[in-house]
C-alpha positions as CSV (number, residue, x, y, z in Angstrom):
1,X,0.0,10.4,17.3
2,X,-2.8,9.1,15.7
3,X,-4.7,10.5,13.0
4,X,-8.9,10.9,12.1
5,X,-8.0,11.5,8.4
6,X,-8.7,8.2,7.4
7,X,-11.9,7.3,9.7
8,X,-13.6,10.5,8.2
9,X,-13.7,8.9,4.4
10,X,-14.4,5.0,5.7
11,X,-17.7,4.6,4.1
12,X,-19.5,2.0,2.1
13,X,-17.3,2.2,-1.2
14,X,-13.8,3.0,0.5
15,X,-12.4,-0.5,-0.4
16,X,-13.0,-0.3,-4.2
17,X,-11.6,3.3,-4.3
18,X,-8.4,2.3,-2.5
19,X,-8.0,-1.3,-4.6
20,X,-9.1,1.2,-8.0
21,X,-5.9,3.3,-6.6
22,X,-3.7,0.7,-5.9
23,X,-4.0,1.6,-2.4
24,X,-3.3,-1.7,0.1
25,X,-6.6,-2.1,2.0
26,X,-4.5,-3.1,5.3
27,X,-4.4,0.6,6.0
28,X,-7.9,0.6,6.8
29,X,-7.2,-2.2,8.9
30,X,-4.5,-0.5,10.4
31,X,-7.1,2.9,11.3
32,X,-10.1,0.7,12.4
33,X,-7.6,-0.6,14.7
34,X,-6.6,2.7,16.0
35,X,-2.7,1.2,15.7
36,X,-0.1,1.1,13.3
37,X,2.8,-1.8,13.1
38,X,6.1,-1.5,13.7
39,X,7.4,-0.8,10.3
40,X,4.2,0.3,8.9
41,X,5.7,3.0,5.9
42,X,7.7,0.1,5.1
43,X,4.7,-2.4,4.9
44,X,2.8,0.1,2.7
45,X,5.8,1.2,0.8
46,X,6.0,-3.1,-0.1
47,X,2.3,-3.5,-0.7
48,X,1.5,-0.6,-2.9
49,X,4.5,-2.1,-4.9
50,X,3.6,-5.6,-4.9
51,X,0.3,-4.3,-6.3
52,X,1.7,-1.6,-8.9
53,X,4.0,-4.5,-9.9
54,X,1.0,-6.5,-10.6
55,X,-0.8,-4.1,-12.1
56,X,2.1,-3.9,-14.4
57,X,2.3,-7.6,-15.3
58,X,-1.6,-7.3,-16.6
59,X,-1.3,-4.6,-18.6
60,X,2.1,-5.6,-20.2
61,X,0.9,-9.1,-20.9
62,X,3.5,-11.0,-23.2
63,X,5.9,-8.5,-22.7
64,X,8.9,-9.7,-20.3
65,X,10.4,-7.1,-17.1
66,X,12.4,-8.1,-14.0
67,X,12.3,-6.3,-11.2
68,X,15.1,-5.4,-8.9
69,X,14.2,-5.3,-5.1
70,X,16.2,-3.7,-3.6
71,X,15.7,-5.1,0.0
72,X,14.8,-3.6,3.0
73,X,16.0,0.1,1.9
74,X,12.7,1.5,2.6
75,X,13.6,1.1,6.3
76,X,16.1,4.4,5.7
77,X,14.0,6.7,4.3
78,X,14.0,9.6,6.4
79,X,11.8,12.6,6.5
């Protein structure tokens, strides 16, 4: 089932909220489209990490983490 939430905030201005949110831009992709991918939670689960992760490595300049993927898990999650 698809879903008009999206299309009714996709104005001028969207993209720099979402990016200012760490929110992966491919979802507007993905609602312009009127289709999700196979796998799409799990796409958006690995790009809003990808970016927090970044967002992390910025802010804690100098400072060393390691980050522990854990794989594919995000294909269980179950709701």
């Amino acid at each position: 089932m698809r879903s008009p939430y999206l299309k009714e905030y996709d104005k001028p201005g969207l993209e720099t909220v979402l990016r200012s949110h760490l929110i992966p831009t491919i979802i507007l992709e993905w609602s312009r489209a009127d289709i999700l991918p196979e796998h799409a939670l799990s796409i958006f689960i690995e790009e809003r990490t990808n970016l927090l992760l970044e967002a992390f490595r910025l802010k804690l300049d100098g400072i060393e983490f390691n980050v522990f993927d854990m794989g594919n898990r995000t294909d269980k999650i179950y709701f």
